[in-house]
Jmol script that loads the backbone (N, CA, C; Angstrom):
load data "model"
ATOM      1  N   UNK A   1      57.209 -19.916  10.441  1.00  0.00           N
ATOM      2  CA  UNK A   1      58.187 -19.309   9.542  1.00  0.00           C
ATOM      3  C   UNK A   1      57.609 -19.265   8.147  1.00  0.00           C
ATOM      4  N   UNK A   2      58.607 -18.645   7.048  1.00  0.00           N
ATOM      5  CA  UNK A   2      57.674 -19.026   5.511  1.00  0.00           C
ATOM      6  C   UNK A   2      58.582 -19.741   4.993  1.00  0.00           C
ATOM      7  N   UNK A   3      59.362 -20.477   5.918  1.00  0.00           N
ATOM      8  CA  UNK A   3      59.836 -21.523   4.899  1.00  0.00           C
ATOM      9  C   UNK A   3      59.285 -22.887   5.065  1.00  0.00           C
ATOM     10  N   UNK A   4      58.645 -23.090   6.112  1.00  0.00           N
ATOM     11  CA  UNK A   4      57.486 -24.371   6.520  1.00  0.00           C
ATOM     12  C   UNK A   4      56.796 -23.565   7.079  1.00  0.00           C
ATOM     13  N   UNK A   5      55.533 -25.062   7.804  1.00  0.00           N
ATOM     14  CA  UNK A   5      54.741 -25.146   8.186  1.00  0.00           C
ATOM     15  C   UNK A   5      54.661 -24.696   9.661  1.00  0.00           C
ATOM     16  N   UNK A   6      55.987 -25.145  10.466  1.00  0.00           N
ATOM     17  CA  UNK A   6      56.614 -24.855  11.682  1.00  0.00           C
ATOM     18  C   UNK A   6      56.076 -23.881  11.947  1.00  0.00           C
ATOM     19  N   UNK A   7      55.433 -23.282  13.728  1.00  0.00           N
ATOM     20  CA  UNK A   7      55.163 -22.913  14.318  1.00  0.00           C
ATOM     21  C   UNK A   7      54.408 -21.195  13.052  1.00  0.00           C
ATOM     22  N   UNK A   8      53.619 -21.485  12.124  1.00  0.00           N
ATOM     23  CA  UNK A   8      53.116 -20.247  11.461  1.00  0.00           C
ATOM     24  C   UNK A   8      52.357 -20.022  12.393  1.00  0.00           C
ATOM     25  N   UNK A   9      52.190 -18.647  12.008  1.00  0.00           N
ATOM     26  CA  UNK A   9      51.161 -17.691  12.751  1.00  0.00           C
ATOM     27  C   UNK A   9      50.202 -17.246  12.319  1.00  0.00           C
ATOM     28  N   UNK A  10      49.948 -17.236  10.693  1.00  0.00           N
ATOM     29  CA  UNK A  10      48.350 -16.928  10.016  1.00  0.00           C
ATOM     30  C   UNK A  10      47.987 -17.468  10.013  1.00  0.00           C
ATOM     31  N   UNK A  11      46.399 -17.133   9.368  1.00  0.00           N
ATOM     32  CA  UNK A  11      45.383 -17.858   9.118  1.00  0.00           C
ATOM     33  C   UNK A  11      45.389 -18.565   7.638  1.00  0.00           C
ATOM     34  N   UNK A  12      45.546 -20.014   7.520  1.00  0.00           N
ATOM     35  CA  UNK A  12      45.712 -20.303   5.767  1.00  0.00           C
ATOM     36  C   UNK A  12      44.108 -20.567   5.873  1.00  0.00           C
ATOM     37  N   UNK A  13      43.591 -20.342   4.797  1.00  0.00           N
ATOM     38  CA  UNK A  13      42.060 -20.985   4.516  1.00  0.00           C
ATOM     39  C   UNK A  13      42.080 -22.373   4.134  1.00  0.00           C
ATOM     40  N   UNK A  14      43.031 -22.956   3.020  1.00  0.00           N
ATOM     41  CA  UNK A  14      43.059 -24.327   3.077  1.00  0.00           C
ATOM     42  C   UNK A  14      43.458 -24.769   4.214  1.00  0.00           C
ATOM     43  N   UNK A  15      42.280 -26.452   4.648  1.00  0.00           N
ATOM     44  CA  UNK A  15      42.772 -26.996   5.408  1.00  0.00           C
ATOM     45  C   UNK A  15      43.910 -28.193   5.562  1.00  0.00           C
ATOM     46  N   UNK A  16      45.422 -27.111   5.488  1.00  0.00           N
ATOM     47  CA  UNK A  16      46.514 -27.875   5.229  1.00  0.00           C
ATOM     48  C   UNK A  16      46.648 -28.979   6.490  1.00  0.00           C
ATOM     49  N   UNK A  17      46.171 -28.514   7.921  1.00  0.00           N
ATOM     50  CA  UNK A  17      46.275 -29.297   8.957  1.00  0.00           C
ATOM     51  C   UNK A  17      45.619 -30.380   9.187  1.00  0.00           C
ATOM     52  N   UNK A  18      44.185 -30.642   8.155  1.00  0.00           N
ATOM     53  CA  UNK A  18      43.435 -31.853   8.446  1.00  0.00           C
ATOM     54  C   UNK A  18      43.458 -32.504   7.399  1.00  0.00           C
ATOM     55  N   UNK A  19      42.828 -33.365   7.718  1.00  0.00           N
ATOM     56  CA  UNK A  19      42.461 -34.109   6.724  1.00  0.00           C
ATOM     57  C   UNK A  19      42.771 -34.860   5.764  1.00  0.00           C
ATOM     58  N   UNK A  20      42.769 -35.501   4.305  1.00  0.00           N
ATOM     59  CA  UNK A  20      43.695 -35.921   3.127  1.00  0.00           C
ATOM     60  C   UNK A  20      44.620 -34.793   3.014  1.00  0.00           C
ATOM     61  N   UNK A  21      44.678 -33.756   2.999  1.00  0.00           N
ATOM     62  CA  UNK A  21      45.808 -32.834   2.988  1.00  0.00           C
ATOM     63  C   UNK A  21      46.545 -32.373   4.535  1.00  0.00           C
ATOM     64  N   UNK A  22      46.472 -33.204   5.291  1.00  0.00           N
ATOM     65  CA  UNK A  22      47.343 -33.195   6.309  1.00  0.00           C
ATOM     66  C   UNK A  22      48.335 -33.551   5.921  1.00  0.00           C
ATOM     67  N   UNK A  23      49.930 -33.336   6.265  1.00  0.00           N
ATOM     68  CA  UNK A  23      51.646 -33.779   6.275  1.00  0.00           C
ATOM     69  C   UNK A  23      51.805 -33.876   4.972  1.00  0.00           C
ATOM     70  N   UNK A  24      51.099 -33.738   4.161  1.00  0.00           N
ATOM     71  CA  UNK A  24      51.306 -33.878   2.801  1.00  0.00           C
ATOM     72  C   UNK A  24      52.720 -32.865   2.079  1.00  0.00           C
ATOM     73  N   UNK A  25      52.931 -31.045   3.057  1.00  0.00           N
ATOM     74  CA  UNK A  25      54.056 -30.304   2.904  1.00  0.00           C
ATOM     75  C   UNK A  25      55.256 -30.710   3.526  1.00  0.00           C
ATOM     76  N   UNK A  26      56.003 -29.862   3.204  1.00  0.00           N
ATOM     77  CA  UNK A  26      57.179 -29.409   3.805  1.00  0.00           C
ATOM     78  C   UNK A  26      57.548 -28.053   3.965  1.00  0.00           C
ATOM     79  N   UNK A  27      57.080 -27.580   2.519  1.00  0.00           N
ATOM     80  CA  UNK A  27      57.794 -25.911   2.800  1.00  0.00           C
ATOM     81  C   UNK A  27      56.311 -25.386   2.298  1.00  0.00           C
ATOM     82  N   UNK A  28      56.394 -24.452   2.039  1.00  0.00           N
ATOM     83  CA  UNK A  28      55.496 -23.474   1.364  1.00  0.00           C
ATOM     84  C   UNK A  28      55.352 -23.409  -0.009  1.00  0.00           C
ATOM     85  N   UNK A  29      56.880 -23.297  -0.603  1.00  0.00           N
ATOM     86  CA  UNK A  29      57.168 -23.497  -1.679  1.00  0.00           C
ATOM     87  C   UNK A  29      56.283 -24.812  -3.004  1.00  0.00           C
ATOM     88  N   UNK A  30      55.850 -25.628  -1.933  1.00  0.00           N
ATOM     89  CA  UNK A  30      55.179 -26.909  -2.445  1.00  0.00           C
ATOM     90  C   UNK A  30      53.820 -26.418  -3.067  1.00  0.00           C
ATOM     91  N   UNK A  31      53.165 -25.751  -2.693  1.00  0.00           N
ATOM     92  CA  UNK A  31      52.102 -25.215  -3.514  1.00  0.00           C
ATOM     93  C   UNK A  31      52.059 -23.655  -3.864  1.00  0.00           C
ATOM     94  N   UNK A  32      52.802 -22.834  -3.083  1.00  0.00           N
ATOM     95  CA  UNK A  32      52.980 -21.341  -3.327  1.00  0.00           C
ATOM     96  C   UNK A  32      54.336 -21.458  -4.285  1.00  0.00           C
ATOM     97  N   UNK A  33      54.067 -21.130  -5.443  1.00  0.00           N
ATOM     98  CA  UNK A  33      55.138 -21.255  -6.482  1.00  0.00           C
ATOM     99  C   UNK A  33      55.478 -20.226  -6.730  1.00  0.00           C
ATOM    100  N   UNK A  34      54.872 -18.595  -6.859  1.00  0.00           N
ATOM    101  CA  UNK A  34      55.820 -17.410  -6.508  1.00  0.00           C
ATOM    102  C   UNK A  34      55.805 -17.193  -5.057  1.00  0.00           C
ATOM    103  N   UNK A  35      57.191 -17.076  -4.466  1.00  0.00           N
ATOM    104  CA  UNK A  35      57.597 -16.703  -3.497  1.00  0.00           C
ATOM    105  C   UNK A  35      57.520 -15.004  -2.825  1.00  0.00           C
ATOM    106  N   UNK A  36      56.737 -14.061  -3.932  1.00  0.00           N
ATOM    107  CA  UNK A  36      56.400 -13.073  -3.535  1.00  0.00           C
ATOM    108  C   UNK A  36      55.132 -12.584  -3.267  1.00  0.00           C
ATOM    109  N   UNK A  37      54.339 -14.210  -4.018  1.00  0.00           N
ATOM    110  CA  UNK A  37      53.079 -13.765  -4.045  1.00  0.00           C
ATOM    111  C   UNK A  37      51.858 -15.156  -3.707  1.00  0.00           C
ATOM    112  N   UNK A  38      52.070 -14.660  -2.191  1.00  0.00           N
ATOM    113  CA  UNK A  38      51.226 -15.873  -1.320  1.00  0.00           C
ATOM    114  C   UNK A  38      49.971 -16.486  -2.221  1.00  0.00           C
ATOM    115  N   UNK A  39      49.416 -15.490  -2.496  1.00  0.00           N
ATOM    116  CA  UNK A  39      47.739 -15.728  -3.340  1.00  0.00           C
ATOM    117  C   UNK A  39      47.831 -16.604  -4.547  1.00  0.00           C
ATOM    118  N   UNK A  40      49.245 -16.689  -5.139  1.00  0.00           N
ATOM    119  CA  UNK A  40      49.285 -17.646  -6.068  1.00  0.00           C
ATOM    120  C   UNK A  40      49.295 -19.071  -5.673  1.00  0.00           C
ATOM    121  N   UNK A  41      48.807 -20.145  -6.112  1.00  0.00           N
ATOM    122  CA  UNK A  41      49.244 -21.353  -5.335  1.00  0.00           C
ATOM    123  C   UNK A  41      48.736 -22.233  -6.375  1.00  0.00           C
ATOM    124  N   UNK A  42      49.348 -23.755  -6.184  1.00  0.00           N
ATOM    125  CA  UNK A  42      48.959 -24.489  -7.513  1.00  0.00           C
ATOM    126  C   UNK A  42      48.564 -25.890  -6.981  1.00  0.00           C
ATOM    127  N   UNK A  43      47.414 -26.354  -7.625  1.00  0.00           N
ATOM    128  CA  UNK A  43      47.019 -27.587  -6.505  1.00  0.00           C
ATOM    129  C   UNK A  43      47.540 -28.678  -7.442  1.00  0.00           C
ATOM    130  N   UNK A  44      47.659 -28.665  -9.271  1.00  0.00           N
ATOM    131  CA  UNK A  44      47.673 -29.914 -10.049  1.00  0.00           C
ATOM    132  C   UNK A  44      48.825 -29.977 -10.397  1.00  0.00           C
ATOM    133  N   UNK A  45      49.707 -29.265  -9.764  1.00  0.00           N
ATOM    134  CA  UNK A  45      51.748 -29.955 -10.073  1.00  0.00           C
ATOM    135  C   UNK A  45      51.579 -31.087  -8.881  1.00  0.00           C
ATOM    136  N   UNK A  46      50.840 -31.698  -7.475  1.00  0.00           N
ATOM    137  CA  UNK A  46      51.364 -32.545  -6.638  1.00  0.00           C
ATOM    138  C   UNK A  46      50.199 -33.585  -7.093  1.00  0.00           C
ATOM    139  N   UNK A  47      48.875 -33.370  -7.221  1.00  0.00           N
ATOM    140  CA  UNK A  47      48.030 -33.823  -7.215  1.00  0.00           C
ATOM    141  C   UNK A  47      47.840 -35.181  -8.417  1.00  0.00           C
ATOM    142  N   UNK A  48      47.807 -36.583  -8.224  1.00  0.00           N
ATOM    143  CA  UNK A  48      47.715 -37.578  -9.099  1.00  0.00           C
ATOM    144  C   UNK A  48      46.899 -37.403 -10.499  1.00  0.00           C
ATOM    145  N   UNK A  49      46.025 -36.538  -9.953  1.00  0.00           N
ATOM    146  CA  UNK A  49      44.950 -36.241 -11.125  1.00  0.00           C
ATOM    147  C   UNK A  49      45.436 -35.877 -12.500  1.00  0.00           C
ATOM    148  N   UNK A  50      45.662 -36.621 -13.035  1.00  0.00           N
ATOM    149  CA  UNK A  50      46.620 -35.553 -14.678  1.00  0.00           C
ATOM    150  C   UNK A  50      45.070 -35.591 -15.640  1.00  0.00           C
ATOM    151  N   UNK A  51      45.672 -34.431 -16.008  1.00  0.00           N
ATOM    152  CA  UNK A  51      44.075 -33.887 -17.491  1.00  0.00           C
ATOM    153  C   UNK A  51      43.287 -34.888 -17.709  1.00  0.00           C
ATOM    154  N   UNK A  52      44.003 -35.783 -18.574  1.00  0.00           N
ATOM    155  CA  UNK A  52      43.115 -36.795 -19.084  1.00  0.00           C
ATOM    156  C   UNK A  52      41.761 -37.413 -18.384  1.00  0.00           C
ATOM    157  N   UNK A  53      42.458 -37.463 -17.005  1.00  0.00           N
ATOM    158  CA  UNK A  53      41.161 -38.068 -16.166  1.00  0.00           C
ATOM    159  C   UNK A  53      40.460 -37.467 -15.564  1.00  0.00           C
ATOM    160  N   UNK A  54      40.994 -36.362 -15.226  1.00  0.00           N
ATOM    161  CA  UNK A  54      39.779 -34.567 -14.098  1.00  0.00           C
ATOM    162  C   UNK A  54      38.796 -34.665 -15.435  1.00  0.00           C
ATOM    163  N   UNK A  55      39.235 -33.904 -16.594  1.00  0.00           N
ATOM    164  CA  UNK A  55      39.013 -34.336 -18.015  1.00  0.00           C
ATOM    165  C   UNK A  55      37.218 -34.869 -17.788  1.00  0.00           C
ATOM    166  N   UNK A  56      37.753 -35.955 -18.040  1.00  0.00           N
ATOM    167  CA  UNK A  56      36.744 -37.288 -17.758  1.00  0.00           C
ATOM    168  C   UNK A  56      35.879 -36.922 -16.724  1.00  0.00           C
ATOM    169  N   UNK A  57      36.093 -36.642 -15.926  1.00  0.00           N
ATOM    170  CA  UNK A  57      35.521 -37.001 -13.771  1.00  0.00           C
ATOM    171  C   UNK A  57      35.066 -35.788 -13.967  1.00  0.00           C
ATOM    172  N   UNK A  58      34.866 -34.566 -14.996  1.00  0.00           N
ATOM    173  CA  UNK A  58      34.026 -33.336 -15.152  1.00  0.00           C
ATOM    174  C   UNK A  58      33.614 -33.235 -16.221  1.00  0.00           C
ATOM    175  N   UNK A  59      33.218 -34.129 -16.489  1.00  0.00           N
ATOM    176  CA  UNK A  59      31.915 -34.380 -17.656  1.00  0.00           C
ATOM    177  C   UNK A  59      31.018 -33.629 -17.270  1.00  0.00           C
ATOM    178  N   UNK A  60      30.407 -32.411 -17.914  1.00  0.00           N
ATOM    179  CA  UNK A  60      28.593 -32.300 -17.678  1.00  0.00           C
ATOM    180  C   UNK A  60      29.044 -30.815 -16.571  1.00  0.00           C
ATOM    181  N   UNK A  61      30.121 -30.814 -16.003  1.00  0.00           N
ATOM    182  CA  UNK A  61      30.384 -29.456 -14.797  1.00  0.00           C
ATOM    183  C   UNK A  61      30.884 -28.069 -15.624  1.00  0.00           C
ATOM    184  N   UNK A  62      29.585 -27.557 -15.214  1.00  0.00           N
ATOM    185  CA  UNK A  62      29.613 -26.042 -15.963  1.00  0.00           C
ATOM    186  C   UNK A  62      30.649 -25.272 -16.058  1.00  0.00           C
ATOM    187  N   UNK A  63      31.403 -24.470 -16.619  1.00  0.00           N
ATOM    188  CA  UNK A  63      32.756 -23.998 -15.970  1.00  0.00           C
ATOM    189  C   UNK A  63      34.055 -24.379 -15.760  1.00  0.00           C
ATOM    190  N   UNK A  64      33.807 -25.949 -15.768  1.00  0.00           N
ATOM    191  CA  UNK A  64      35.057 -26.803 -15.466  1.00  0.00           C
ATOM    192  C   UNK A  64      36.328 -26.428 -16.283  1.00  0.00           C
ATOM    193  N   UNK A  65      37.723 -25.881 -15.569  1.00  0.00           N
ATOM    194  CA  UNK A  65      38.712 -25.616 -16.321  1.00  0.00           C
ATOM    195  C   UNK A  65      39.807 -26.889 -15.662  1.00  0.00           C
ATOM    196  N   UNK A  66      40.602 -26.856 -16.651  1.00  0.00           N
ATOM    197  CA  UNK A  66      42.298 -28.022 -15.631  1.00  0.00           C
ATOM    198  C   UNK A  66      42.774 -26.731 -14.977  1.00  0.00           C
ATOM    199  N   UNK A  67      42.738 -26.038 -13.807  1.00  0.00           N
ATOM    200  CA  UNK A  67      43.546 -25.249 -13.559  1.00  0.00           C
ATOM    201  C   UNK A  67      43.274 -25.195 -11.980  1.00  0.00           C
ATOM    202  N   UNK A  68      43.956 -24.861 -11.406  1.00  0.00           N
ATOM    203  CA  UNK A  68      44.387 -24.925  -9.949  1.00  0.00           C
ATOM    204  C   UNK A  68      43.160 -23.697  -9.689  1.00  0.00           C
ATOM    205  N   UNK A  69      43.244 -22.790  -9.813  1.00  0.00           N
ATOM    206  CA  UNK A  69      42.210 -21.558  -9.063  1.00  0.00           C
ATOM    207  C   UNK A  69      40.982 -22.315  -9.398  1.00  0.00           C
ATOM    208  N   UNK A  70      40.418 -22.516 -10.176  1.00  0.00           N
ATOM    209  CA  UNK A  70      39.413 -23.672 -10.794  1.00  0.00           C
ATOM    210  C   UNK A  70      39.173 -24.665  -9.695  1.00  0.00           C
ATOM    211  N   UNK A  71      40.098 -25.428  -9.309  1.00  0.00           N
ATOM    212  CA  UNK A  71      39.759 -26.374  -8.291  1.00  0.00           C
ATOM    213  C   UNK A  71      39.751 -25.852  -7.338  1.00  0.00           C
ATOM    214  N   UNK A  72      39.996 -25.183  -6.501  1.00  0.00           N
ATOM    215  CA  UNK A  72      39.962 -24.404  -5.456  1.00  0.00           C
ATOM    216  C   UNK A  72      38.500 -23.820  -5.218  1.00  0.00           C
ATOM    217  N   UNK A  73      38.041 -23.222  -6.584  1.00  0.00           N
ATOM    218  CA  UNK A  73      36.769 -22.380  -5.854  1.00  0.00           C
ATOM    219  C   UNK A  73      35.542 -23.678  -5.753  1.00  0.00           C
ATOM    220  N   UNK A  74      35.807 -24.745  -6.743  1.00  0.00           N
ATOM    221  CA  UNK A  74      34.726 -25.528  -6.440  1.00  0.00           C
ATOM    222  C   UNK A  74      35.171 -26.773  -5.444  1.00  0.00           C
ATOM    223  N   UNK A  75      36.395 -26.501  -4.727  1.00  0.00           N
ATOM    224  CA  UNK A  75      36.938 -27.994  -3.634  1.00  0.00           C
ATOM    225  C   UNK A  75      38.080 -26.703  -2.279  1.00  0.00           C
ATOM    226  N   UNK A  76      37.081 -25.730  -1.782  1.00  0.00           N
ATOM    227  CA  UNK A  76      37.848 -24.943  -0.929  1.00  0.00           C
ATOM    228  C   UNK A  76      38.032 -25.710  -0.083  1.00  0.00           C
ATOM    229  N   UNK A  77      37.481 -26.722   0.529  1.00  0.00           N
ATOM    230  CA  UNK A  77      37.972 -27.661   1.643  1.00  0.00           C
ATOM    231  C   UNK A  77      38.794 -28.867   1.166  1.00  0.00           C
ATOM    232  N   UNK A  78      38.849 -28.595   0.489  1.00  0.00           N
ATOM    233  CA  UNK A  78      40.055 -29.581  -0.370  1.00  0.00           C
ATOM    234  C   UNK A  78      39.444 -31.524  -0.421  1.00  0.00           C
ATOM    235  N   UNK A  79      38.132 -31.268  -0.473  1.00  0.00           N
ATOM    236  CA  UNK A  79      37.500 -32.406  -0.397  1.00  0.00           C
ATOM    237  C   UNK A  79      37.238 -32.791  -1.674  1.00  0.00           C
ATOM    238  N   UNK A  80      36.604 -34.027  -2.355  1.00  0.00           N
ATOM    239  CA  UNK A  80      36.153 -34.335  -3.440  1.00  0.00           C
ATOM    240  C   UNK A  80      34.390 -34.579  -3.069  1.00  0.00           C
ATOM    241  N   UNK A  81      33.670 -33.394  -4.170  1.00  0.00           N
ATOM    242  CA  UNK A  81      31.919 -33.703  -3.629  1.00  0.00           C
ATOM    243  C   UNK A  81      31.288 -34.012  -4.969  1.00  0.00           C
ATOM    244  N   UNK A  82      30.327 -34.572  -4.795  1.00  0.00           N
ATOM    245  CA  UNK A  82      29.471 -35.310  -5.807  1.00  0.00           C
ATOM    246  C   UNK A  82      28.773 -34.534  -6.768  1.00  0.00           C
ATOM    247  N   UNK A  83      28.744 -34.194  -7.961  1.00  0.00           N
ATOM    248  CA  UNK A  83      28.591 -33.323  -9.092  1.00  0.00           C
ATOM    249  C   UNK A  83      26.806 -33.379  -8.887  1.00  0.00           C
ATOM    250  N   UNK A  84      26.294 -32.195  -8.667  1.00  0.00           N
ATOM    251  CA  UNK A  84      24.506 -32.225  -9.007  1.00  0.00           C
ATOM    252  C   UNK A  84      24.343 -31.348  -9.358  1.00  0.00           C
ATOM    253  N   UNK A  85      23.736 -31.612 -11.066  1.00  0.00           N
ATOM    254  CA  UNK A  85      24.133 -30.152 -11.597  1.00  0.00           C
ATOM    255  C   UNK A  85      22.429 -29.591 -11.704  1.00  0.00           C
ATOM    256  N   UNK A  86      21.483 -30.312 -10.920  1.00  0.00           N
ATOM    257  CA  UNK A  86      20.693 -29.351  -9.973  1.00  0.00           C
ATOM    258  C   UNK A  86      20.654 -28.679  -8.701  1.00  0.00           C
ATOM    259  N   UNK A  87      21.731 -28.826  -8.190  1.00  0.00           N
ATOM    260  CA  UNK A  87      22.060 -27.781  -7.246  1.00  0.00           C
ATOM    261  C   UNK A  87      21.742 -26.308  -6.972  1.00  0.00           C
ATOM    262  N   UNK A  88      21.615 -25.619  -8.023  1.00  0.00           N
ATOM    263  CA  UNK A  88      21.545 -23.785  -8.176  1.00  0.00           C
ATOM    264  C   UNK A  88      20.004 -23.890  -7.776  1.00  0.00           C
ATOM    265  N   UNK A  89      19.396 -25.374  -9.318  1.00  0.00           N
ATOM    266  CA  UNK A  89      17.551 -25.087  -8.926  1.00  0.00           C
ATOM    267  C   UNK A  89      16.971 -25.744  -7.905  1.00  0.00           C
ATOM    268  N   UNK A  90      17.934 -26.665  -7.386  1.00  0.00           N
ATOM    269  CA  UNK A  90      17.452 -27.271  -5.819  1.00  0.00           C
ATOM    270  C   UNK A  90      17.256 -26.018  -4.879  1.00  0.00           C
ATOM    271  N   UNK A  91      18.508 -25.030  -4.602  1.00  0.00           N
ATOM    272  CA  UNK A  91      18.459 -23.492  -3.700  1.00  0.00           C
ATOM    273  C   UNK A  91      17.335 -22.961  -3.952  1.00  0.00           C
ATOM    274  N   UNK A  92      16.947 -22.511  -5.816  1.00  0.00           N
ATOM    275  CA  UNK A  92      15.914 -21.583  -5.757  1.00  0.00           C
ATOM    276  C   UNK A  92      14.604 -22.004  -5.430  1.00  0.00           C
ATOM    277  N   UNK A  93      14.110 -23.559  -5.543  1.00  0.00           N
ATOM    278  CA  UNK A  93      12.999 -23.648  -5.042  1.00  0.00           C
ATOM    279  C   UNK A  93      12.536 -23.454  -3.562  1.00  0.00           C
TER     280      UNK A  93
END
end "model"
wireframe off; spacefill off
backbone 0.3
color backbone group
């Protein structure tokens, strides 16, 4: 349905079913905050993390904004990964 989780039928890309973000919902509403517009969604209204300390814990990360689309493109599996900010020149060699 789109008012939970109950028997849906798409494909979500977050993995709401595993993991630290398993049972964590109820409705949809919990991270989709316009109700007309699925693509919106907000990860830092539930999330413990308040500014001050993401803040902090992204010291030195290129790009780093406080904002939900922000966390998303660099934590699509909704995991927390270890900052190497040779990564790009680790690929090109």
């Amino acid at each position: 349905s789109t008012s939970n989780w109950n028997n849906t039928t798409w494909n979500h890309d977050f993995p709401i079913y595993s993991g630290s973000h398993q049972g964590e919902w109820d409705v949809c509403a919990d991270c989709h905050v316009q109700p007309n517009n699925f693509a919106i969604f907000e990860c830092i209204f539930c999330h413990e993390h308040n500014q001050n300390d993401m803040d902090d814990e992204h010291q030195g990360v290129s790009g780093y904004v406080y904002q939900s689309s922000a966390c998303y493109s660099c934590h699509p599996d909704g995991e927390e990964h270890p900052f190497n900010p040779f990564e790009k020149l680790d690929r090109v060699r």
